[in-house]
C-alpha positions as CSV (number, residue, x, y, z in Angstrom):
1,X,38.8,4.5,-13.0
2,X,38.4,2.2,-16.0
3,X,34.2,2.3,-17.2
4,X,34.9,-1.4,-17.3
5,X,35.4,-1.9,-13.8
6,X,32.1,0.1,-12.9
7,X,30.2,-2.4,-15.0
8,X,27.3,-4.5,-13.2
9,X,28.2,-1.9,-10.4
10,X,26.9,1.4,-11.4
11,X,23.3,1.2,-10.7
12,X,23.8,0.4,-7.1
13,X,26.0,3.1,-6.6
14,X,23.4,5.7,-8.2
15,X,20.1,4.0,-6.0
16,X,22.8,4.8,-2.8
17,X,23.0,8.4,-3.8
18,X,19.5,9.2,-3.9
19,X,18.8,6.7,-0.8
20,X,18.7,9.4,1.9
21,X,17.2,11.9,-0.1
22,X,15.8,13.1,-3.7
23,X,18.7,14.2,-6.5
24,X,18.8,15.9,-9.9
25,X,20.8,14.2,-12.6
26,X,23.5,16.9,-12.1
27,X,23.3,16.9,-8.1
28,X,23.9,12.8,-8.4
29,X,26.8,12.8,-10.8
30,X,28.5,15.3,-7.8
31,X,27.8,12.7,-5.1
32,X,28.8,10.2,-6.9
33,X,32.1,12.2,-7.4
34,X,32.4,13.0,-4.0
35,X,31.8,9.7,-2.6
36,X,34.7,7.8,-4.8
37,X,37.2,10.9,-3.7
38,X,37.3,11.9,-7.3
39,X,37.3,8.7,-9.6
40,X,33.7,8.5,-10.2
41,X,33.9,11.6,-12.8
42,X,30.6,10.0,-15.0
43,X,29.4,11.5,-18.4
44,X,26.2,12.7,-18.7
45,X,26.1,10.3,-21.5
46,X,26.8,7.5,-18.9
47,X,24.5,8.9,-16.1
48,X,21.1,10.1,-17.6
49,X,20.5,7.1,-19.6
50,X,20.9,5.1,-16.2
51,X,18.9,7.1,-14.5
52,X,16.1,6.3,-17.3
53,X,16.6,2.8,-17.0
54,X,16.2,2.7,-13.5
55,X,12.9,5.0,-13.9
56,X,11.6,2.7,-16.3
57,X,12.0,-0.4,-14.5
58,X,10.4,1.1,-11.3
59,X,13.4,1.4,-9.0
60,X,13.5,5.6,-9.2
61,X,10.6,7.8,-9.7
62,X,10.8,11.4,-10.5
63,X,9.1,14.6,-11.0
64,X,9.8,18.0,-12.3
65,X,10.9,20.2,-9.0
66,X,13.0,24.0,-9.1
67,X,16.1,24.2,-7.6
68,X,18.2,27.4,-7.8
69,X,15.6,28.8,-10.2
70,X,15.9,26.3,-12.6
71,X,13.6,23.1,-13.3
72,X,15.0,20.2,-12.9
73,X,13.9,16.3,-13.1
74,X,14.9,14.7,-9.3
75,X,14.8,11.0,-8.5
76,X,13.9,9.6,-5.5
77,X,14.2,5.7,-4.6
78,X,11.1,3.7,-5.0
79,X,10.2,0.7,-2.5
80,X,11.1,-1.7,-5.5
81,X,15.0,0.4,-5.5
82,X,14.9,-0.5,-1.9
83,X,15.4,-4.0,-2.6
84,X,17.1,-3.7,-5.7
85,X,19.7,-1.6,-3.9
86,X,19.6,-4.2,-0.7
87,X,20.5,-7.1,-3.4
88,X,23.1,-5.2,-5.3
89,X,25.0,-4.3,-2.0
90,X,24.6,-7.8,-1.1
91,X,26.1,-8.7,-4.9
92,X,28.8,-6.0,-4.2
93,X,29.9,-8.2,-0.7
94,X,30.6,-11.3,-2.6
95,X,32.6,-9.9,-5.6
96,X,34.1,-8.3,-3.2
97,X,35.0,-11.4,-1.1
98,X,35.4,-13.3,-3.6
99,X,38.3,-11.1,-5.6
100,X,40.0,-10.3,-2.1
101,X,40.0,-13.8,-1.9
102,X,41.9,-14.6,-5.2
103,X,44.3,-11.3,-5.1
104,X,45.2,-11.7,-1.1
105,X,48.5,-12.8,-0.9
106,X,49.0,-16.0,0.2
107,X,51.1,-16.4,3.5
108,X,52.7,-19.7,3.7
């Protein structure tokens, strides 16, 4: 999948990850993966400094936690990444509608 398609799109999609439950960086970038049946295949260099973003504007928080042995920083979604995740699905709905509704075929 073209990076430019993911654009406005990809901060959604990682607050829907960690929605049910807390992620590391490496344990999102797998669900995200799994989730698009393989066209999701981020680079770290596209993923961390999102997740940062998204931890400095409140809608993540995270703490330092072990998993397998190793430490590890895992997000979890804040009540503010709630919302923001509520709006961008809503945002996703209209694009969504709204390029349907211009790529449809038209039937005469």
């Amino acid at each position: 999948m073209k990076a430019d398609a993911l654009r406005g799109h990809l901060d959604p999609m990682i607050l829907a990850v960690v929605e049910q439950e807390p992620l590391h960086g490496y344990a999102i970038m797998e669900a995200l993966l799994e989730r698009s049946g393989g066209e999701l295949d981020l680079p770290t260099g596209t993923l961390y400094p999102a997740l940062r973003r998204l931890e400095r504007a409140g809608y993540l928080a995270s703490e330092w936690s072990t998993v397998g042995g190793r430490k590890r920083r895992t997000y979890q979604l804040t009540s503010a990444g709630q919302k923001m995740l509520a709006t961008g699905r809503g945002d996703w709905e209209t694009f969504r509608t709204v390029i349907e509704g211009v790529l449809k075929p038209r039937t005469s």
